[in-house]
C-alpha positions as CSV (number, residue, x, y, z in Angstrom):
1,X,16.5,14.5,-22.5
2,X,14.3,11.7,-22.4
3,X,14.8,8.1,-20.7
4,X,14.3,5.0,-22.5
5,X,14.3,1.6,-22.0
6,X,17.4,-0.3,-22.5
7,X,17.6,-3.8,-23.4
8,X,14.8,-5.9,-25.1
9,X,11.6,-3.7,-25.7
10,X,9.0,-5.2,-23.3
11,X,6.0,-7.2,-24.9
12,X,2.9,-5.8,-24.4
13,X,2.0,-5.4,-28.1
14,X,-0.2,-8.4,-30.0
15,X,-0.9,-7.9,-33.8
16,X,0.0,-4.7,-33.3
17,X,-2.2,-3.9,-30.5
18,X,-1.7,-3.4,-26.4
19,X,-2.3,-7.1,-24.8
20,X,-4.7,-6.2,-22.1
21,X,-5.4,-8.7,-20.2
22,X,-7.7,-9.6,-16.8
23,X,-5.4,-11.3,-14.0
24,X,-6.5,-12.5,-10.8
25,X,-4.2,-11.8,-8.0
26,X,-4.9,-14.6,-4.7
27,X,-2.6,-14.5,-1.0
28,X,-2.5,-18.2,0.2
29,X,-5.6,-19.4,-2.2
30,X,-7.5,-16.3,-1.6
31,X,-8.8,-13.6,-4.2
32,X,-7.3,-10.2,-3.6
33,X,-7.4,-8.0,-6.8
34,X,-8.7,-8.4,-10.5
35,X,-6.1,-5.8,-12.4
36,X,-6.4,-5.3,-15.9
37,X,-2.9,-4.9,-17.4
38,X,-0.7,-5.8,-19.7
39,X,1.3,-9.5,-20.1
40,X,4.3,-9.3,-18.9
41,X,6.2,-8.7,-15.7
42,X,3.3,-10.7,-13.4
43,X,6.1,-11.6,-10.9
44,X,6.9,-8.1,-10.6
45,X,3.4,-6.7,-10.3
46,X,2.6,-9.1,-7.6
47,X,5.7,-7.9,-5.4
48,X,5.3,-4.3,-6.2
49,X,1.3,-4.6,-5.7
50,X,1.6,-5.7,-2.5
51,X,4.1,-3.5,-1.2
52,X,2.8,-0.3,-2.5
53,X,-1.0,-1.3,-1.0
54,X,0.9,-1.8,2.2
55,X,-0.7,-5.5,2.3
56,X,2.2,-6.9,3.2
57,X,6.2,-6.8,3.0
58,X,8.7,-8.7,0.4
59,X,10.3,-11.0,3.2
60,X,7.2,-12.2,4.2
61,X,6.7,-13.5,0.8
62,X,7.2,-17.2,0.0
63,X,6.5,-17.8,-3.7
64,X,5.0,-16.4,-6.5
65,X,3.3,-19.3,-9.4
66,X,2.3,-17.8,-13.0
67,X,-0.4,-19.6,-14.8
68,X,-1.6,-18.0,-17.5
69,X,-4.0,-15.1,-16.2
70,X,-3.4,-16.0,-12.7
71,X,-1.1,-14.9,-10.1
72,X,-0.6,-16.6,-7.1
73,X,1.3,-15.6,-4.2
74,X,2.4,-17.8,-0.8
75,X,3.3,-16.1,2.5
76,X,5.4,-17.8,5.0
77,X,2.4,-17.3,7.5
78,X,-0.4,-18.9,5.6
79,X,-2.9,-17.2,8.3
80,X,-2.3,-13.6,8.0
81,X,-5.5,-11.5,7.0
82,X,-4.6,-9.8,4.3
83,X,-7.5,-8.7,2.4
84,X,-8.3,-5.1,2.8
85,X,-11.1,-3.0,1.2
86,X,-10.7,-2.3,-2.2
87,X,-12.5,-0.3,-5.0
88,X,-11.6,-0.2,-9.2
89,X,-10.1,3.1,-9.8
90,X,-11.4,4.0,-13.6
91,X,-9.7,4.9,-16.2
92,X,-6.3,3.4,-13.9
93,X,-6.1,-0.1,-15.1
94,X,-5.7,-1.3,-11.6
95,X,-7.2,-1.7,-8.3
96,X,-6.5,0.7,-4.7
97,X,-7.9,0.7,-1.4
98,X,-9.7,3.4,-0.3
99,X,-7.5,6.5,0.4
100,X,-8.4,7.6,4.1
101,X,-5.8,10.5,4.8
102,X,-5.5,10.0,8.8
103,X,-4.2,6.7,8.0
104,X,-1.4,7.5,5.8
105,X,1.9,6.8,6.3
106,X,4.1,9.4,7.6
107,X,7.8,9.2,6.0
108,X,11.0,9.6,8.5
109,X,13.6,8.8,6.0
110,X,13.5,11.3,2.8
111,X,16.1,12.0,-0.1
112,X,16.7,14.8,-1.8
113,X,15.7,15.0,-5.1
114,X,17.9,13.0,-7.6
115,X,19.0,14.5,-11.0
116,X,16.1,13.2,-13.5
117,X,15.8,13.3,-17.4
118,X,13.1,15.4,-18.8
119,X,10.6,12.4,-19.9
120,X,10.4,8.7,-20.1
121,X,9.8,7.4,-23.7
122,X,8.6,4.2,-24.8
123,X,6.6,2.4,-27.6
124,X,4.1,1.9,-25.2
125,X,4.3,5.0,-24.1
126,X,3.9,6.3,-27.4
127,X,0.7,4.1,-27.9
128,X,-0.9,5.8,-25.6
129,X,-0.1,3.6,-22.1
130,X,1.9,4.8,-18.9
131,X,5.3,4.6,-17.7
132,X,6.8,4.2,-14.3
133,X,10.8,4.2,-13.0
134,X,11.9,4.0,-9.9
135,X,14.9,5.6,-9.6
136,X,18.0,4.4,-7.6
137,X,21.8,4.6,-7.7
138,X,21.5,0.8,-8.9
139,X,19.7,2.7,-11.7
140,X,16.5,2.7,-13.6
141,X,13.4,0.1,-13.1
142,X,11.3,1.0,-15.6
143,X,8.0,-0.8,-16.4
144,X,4.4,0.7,-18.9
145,X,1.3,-0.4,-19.0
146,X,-2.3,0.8,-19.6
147,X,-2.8,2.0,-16.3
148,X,-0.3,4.4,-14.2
149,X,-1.0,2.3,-10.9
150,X,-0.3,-1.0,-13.1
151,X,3.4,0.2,-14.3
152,X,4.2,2.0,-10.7
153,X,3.6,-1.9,-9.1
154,X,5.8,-3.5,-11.7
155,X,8.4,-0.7,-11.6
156,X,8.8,-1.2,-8.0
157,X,8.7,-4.6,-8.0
158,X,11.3,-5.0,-10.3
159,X,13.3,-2.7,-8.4
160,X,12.3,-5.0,-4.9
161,X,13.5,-8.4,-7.1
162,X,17.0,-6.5,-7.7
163,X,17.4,-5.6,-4.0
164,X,16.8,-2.0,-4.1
165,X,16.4,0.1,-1.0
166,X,13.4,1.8,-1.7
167,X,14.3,4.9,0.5
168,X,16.8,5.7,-1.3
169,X,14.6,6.1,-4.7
170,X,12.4,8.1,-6.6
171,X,9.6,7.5,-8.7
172,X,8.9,9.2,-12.4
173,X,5.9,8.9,-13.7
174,X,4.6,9.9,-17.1
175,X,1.2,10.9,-16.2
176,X,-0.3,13.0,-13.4
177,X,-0.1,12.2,-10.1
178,X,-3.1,11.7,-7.9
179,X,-3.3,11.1,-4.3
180,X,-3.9,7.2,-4.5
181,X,-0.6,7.0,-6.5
182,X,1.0,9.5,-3.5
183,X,-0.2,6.8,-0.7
184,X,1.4,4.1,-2.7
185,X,4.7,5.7,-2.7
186,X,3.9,6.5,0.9
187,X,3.5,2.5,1.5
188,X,6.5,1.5,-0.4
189,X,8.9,4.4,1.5
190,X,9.2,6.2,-1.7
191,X,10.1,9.6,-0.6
192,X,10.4,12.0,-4.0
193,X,7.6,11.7,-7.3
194,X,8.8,13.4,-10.4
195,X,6.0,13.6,-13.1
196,X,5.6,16.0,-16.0
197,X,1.9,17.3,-14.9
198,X,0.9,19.3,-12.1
199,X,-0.9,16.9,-9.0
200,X,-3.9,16.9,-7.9
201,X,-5.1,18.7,-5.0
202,X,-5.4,16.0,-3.0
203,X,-2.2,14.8,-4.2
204,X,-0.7,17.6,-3.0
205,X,-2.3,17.5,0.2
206,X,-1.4,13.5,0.7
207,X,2.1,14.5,-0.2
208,X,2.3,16.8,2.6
209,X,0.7,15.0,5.0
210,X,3.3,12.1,4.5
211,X,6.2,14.0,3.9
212,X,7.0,13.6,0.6
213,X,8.3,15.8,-2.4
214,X,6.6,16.3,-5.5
215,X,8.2,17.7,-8.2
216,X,6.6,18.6,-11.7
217,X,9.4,18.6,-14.7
């Protein structure tokens, strides 16, 4: 069985094609990332980018304005450094820090593995983007995008904005997993990643450093 998106289909189609768009992400006036994604769920991205990069926490978030391409985000400690190294990954539609494996987080609080459907389906999806849901008893936060990193940040955003525990979830993903994607489960406490394609070594190797279960449907 597959799972598919209930509710209004999301927009990320424009005459037919994927809206792509450049964004620019800023903490209290500051540049922090240049993602390319699709329109739609900004809010969501923001919350979930920052989380899963392990920048910062949800509660310490103040606002988040949307104007057109640009996302800005307040703290409630204007003054924290938040900026931290970061590289564009190719072909991922989104930006990541640099993956150093001594510095990843080691999980204390696991799950076992939830019962998952076989595949996520989408029209996105099926245009050739990626899909992302986080899943929790609350249910299934789905988000797509071009890029696998893009949709895992709105998936757990949107799952952050409805007052998920994240420890108690899993992530599905419809690509392969690779160990950037691993530390950002890592950062967010996500303890189990279902995809359909074998990880990547170092994947693999993240995931057991950090204590989390990988499971390939």
């Amino acid at each position: 069985n597959s799972f598919s998106a209930y509710g209004e289909e999301m927009k990320g189609f424009v005459n037919g094609l994927l809206d792509e768009r450049l964004y620019s992400l800023t903490v209290n006036g500051r540049s922090l990332a240049s993602p390319l994604m699709l329109s739609g769920m900004e809010k969501e991205f923001a919350y979930g980018y920052l989380k899963t990069e392990g920048i910062i926490q949800p509660e310490e978030i103040e606002s988040v304005m949307l104007d057109g391409a640009e996302i800005g985000v307040l703290t409630a400690n204007p003054f924290k450094v938040l900026l931290p190294k970061k590289t564009v990954v190719s072909g991922c539609g989104g930006t990541a820090t640099y993956l150093d494996a001594a510095k990843l987080p080691v999980l204390e609080e696991t799950i076992d593995p939830p019962a998952l459907p076989e595949s996520l389906d989408s029209a996105i999806l099926r245009a050739g983007g990626f899909a992302a849901a986080v899943v929790s008893p609350k249910g299934f936060f789905l988000a797509e995008d071009v890029g696998q990193n893009a949709a895992i940040d709105k998936a757990v955003g949107s799952a952050i904005l409805s007052g998920v525990d994240l420890k108690k979830t899993a992530l599905m993903l419809s690509g392969k997993v690779t160990a950037d994607m691993v530390k950002k489960s890592l950062n967010a406490g996500i303890s189990v990643i279902a995809s359909g394609y074998p990880a990547t070594n170092l994947a693999a190797e993240a995931a057991a450093a950090g204590n989390l279960t990988l499971i390939s449907l």
